[in-house]
C-alpha positions, 0 to 999 in steps of 0.5 A, a space after each residue: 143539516 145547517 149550523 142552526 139545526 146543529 145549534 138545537 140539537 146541542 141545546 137540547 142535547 145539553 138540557 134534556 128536554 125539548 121545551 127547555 131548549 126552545 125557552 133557551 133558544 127563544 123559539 117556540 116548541 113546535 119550531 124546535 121539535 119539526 127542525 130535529 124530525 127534519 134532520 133525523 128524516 134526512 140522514 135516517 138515524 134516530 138522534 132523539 128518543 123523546 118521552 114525558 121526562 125530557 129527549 135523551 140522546 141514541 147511540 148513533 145521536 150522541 156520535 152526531 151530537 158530538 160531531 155538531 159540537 165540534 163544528 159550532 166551535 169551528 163556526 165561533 172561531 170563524 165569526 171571531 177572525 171575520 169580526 177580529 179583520 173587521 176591527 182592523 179594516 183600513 181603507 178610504 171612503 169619499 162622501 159628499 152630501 147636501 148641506 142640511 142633513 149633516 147633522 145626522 152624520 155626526 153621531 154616525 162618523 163619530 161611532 164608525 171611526 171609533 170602531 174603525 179607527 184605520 179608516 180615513 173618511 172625507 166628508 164635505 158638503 156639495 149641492 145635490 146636482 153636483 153630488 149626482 155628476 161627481 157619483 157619475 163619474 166616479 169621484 166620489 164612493 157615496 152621496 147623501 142626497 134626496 130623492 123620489 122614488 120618480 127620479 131614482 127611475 130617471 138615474 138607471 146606473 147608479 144605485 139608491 139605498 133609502 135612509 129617512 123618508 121626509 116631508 116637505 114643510 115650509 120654514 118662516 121667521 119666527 114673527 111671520 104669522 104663518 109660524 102660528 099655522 099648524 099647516 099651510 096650504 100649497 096655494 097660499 105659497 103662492 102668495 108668499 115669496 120664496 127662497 129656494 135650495 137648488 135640488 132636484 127634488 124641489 124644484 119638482 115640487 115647485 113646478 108639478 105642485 104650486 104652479 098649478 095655483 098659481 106662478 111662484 115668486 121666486 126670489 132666488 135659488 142656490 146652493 148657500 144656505 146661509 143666503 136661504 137663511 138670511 134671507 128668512 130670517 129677515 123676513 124678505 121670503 119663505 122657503 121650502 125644504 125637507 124637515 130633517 134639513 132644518 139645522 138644530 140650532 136655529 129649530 131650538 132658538 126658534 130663530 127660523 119655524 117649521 111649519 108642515 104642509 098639508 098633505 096632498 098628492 106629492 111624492 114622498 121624498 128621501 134621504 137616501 145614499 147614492 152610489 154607482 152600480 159599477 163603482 168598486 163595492 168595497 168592505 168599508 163603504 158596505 160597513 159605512 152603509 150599514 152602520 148608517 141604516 142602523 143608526 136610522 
């Protein structure tokens, strides 16, 4: 017998009837009906006598019903002293991610201190290769990176907990005539000169999907955005990157356009956590975790 058998039990125990436990309970009837027969069929004692008029209680069930009452108090008492530690956690969390999406963290951070107010996060921005070494050796408790399910294979010792799934899209200036496109084709970006963000990922895209069109005129790679921006923005290159990368600001003032790529063959790609396998699976990184998954 299990906390949610005991659950029914009572419920119907309470109501009188079947049916109207299981509207309480939210589950249908026929759920309601085969768990009790399935309690009763385990400890051989009839707990119900079921009729038209509703389920009434049997002698040896009022005695079982009364003792489920018992533990399902003990059961909430239980859930409000983990949920009473949980509200004093305490301890440090290292984060490091790539520079565009930490914008998303924000409403994350912000809700995640309130509820947890002991609990001292460092956040900073890194490039993905360095985020991935710092992972490696245990400097950091989590990285926000992007991946492909083909480089998580390549990354046996540490462990991925995907996010967001993206979409490469191409960002121009607001004046280029690509920003009037609904889509660009990889082989027109090899007309075109590009400034590129120095990850793993789109490197791979680089070289497994436009060089078969064509060399890419590559301009520059770095870790600066700004640098990537600037260069944007003044018309000198176009550049690569994942959609939830582009910083809000510069979407809305239409300073730089995103325009998608259509769709071929290429991976899909995500923002994904990162983390060692034999790091320490502490409480706070597990609650951070969790209150990223649900935020997304």
């Amino acid at each position: 017998m299990n906390v949610e058998q005991m659950e029914y039990m009572v419920t119907v125990a309470n109501l009188g009837s079947l049916s109207n436990a299981a509207k309480e309970l939210h589950i249908s009837l026929s759920a309601i009906s085969q768990s009790i027969s399935k309690v009763e069929s385990e400890i051989g004692l009839k707990i119900f006598v079921r009729n038209r008029s509703g389920a009434t209680l049997t002698s040896q069930g009022e005695h079982i019903v009364a003792k489920a009452r018992e533990v399902l108090i003990k059961v909430g008492e239980l859930k409000e002293e983990v949920n009473r530690q949980l509200d004093m956690l305490s301890g440090e969390l290292k984060i490091a991610t790539i520079p565009g999406p930490i914008h998303l963290l924000v409403d994350v951070v912000s809700r995640f201190k309130r509820t947890y107010p002991n609990v001292k996060l460092e956040i900073y921005e890194n490039g993905p290769v360095k985020i991935i070494e710092e992972v490696y050796q245990k400097q950091l408790d989590l990285g926000l990176i992007l991946i492909s399910n083909r480089l998580i294979e390549k990354h046996h010792k540490l462990s991925f907990e995907k996010i967001k799934e993206g979409k490469m899209v191409v960002g121009v200036r607001k004046e280029s005539s690509l920003a009037r496109k609904e889509t660009i084709k990889p082989e027109d970006l090899i007309h075109e000169t590009l400034v590129l963000y120095n990850d793993e990922y789109i490197h791979q895209y680089v070289t497994e999907t436009l060089s078969n069109y064509g060399v890419p005129d590559i301009l520059f790679t770095t870790n600066n955005t700004d640098a990537i921006k600037n260069a944007v923005k003044r018309g000198l290159a176009v550049t690569l990157g994942i959609d939830y990368s582009f910083d809000n600001r510069e979407l809305r003032e239409r300073e730089i356009v995103m325009v998608d790529i259509e769709e071929g063959e290429h991976e899909s790609v995500f923002l994904a956590l990162v983390s060692h396998r034999e790091g320490k699976a502490n409480r706070v990184g597990k609650e951070f975790v969790s209150s990223i998954k649900k935020h997304f």
